[in-house]
C-alpha positions as CSV (number, residue, x, y, z in Angstrom):
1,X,23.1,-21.8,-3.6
2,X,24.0,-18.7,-5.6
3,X,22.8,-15.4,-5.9
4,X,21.3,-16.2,-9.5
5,X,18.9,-18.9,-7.8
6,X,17.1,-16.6,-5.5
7,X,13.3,-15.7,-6.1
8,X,12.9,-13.2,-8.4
9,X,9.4,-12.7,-6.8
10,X,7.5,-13.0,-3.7
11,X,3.9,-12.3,-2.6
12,X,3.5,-10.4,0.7
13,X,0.8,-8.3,2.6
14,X,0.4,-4.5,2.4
15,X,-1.5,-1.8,4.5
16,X,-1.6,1.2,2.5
17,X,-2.8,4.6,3.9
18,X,-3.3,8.4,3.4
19,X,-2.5,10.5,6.0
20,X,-2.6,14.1,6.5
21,X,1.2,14.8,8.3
22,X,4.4,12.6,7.5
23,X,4.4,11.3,10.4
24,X,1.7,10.7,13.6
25,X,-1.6,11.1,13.8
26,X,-4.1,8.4,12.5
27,X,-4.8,7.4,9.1
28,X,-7.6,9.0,7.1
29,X,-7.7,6.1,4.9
30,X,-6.5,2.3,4.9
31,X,-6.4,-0.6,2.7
32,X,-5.2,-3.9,3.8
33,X,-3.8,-6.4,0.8
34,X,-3.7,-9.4,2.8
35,X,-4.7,-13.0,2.3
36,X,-6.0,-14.1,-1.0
37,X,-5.5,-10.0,-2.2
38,X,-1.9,-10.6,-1.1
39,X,0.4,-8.3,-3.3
40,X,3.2,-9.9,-5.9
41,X,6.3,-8.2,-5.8
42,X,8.8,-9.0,-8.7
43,X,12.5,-7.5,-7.9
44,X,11.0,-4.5,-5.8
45,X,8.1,-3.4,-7.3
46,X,4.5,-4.0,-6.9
47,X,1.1,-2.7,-8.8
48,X,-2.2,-2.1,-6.8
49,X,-4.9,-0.1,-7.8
50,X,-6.0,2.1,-4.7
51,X,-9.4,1.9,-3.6
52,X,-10.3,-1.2,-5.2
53,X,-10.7,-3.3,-1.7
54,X,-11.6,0.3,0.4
55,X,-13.3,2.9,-1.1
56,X,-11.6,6.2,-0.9
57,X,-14.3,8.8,0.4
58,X,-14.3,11.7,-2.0
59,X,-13.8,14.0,1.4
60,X,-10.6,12.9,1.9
61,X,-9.4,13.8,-1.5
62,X,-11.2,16.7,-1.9
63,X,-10.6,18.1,1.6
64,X,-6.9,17.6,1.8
65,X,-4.3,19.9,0.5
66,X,-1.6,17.8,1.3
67,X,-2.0,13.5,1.3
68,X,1.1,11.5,2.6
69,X,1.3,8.0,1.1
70,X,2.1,5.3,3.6
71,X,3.3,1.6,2.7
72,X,3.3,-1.2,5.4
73,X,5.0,-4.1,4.6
């Protein structure tokens, strides 16, 4: 098989988070993408639209300086 014949696109879950340091510490906010809200990704990139499965509490907006993004594959 070559290269050319490989999937250009794949479905997978996601846990996204915000967090308030890069690293430790727990989440202040998750959403899981899994199942039948399993996430297409087409040569590296995906689309989601945060907040859409979880809510996102205004607080944690609001209250944070600083969010980190975190993607779980």
């Amino acid at each position: 098989m070559s290269a050319q014949c490989l999937l250009k696109w794949v479905r997978t879950s996601l846990m996204i988070s915000f967090r308030a340091a890069a690293s430790g510490g727990p989440p202040l906010w998750t959403e899981q993408w899994t199942g039948a809200n399993s996430v297409q990704v087409s040569d590296g990139l995906f689309n989601v639209m945060l907040g859409s499965l979880t809510a996102i509490p205004q607080n944690i907006v609001t209250g944070n300086n600083t969010l980190f993004l975190g993607i779980t594959v």
